[in-house]
N, C-alpha and C positions, 0 to 999 in steps of 0.2 A: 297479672302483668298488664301492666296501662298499653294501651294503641302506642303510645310514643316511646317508651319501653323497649317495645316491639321491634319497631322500625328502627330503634337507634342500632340493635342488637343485628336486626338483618343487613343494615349497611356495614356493622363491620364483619361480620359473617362475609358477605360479598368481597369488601377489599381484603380478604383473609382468603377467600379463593381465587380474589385476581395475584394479588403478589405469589401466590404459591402456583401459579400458571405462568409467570413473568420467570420468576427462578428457574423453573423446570424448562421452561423454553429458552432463558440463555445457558443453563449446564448442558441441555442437548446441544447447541451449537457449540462452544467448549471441547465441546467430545466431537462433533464434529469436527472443528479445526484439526486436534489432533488426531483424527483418523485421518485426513485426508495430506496431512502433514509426512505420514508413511508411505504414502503410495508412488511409484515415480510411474508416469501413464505415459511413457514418452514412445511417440509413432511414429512412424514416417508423417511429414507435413512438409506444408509450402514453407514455414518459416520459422526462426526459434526467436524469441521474444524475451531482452534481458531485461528486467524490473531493473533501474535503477536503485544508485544507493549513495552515501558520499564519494565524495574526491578532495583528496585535499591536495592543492596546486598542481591539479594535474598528473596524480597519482590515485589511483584506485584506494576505497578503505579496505580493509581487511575484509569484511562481507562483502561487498561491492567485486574486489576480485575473486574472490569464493567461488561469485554466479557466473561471471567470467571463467573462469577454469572450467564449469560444469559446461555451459555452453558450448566453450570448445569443444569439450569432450565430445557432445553431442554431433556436433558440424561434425568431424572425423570423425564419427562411427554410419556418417552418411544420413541423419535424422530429418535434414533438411537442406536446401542449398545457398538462403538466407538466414543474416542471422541481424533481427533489429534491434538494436541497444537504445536504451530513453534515457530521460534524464533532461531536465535544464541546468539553471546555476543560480544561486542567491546572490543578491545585493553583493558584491565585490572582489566575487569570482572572477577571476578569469579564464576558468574554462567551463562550458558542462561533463555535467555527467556521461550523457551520451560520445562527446570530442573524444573524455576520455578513454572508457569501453570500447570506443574503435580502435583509438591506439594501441591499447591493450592486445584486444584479438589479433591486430596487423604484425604486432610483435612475435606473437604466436606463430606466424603462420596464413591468416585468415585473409584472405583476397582482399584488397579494401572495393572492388566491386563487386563482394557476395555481402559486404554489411553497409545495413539502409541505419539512416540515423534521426531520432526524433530529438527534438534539443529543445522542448519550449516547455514541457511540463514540469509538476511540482509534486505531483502525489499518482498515485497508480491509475485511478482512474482519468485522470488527465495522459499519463501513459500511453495508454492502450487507445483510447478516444483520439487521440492524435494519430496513434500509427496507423488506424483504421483508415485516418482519410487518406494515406497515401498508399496501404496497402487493398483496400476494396478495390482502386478503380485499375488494381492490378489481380484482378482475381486472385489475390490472396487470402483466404480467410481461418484456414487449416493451420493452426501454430501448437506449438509447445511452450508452455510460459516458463521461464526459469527465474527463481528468487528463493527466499529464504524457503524453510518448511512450514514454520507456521504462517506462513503468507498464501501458501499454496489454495486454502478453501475460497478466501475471499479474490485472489484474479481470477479466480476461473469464473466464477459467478458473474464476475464483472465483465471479463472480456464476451461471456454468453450473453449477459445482457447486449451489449456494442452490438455482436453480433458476430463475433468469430464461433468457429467451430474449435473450440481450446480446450487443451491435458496440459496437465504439470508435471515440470519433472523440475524437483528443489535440489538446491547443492548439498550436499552432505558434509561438506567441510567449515561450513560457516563457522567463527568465532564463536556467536553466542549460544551459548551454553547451559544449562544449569537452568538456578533461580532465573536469569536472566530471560531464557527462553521461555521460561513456564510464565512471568509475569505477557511475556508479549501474547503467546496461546488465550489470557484473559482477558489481554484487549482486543486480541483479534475474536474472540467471541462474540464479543459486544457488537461490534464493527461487523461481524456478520448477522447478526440476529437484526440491527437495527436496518439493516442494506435490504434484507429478505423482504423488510415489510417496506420499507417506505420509499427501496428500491435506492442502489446503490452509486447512482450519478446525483440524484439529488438530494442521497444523504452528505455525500460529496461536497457538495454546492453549499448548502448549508455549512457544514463545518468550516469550513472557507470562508465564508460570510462572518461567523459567528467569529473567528481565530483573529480577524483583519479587525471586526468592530473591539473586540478586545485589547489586540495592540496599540491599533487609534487610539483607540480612550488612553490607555498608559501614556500614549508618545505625547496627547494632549499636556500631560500633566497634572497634578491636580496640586495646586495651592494650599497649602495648611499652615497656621502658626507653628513655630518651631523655636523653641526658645529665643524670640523676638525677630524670628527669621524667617523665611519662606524657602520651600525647597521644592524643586520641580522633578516629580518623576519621570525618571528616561527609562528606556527597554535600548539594547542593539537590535539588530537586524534580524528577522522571523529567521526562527531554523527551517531547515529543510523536514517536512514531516519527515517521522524518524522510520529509517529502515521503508520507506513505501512499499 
């Protein structure tokens, strides 16, 4: 066997044990999401913290009230005496997510002075980073995260990074289902394997980055002959990351 031979064989020897460390490292997280997707850790705390989700005009989506319902739950069994709902709103809302959530819980029930409300974010980690800054300089830091179940690995991780002391307790009654569910558990893998490493605000930040240079460029346009024509590609308005 020639020296070069050799080496060709030991590098792919090597990327034949890095991807089968790559695999094995995001099916571990996989299995993590959904173990930790069972668990409801829900304790007495300073506060229960609702992940937003859609609204459409000013009505909760079906998961969106889900987490709502479970939240309540939580507030009347005594869990907490706040309860922070998130959420902003896309290009041509008029209301947020959060406006909505409160209304919600008020309808319930729910003091509208025991719920604090964050209105400007767009994804979870914006979420929680927001309610920090108006919940730390209230000795707040002890919550209970409520949202979907396969959402539950990646807040918690993320609200420990911020720097809450956070347990999850997910609604049980959410919509999705099924296939549906099980496709989210594999993005939420990913989403936490890459968080673990490169640390989950500024994988954040990145995708964010990367999403906006993406749509720019569409909204740019791009010019091509078209049977003696020109036609300008358009996008509408960025979704809301889906289910945050």
């Amino acid at each position: 066997m020639t020296p070069r031979l050799r080496w060709v064989l030991g590098g792919l020897a090597a990327l034949a044990v890095l991807a089968v460390m790559l695999i094995g490292y995001y099916v571990l997280s996989v299995f993590q999401v959904w173990r930790a997707a069972r668990a409801d850790d829900a304790r007495p705390s300073d506060a229960i913290v609702v992940l937003g989700a859609a609204q459409y005009d000013g009505h909760p989506s079906p998961a969106f009230a889900a987490r709502l319902d479970h939240a309540y739950a939580l507030y009347q069994q005594g869990i907490a005496p706040l309860v922070v709902v998130t959420g902003g709103k896309q290009p041509g809302d008029r209301f947020t997510e959060a406006g909505v959530g409160a209304d919600y819980l008020i309808a319930r029930g729910v003091p509208d002075a025991a719920i604090l409300r964050e209105t400007t974010s767009h994804n979870s980690w914006e979420s929680l980073q927001a309610s920090a800054r108006f919940l730390f300089p209230r000795d707040v830091r002890r919550v209970v995260l409520v949202s979907d179940p396969f959402h539950s690995l990646r807040i918690r991780l993320t609200a420990e990074e911020i720097g809450f002391d956070a347990v999850t307790s997910p609604t049980r009654t959410s919509p999705i289902r099924g296939s549906a569910e099980w496709r989210r558990f594999l993005g939420e893998g990913l989403r936490v394997a890459v968080g673990r490493v490169f640390g989950f605000g500024r994988a954040t930040r990145v995708s964010r980055a990367l999403s906006w240079r993406l749509n720019h460029t569409r909204a740019e346009g791009v010019e091509r002959p078209d049977i003696g024509k020109q036609r300008q590609a358009r996008v509408g308005p960025r979704p809301r990351e889906s289910l945050s």
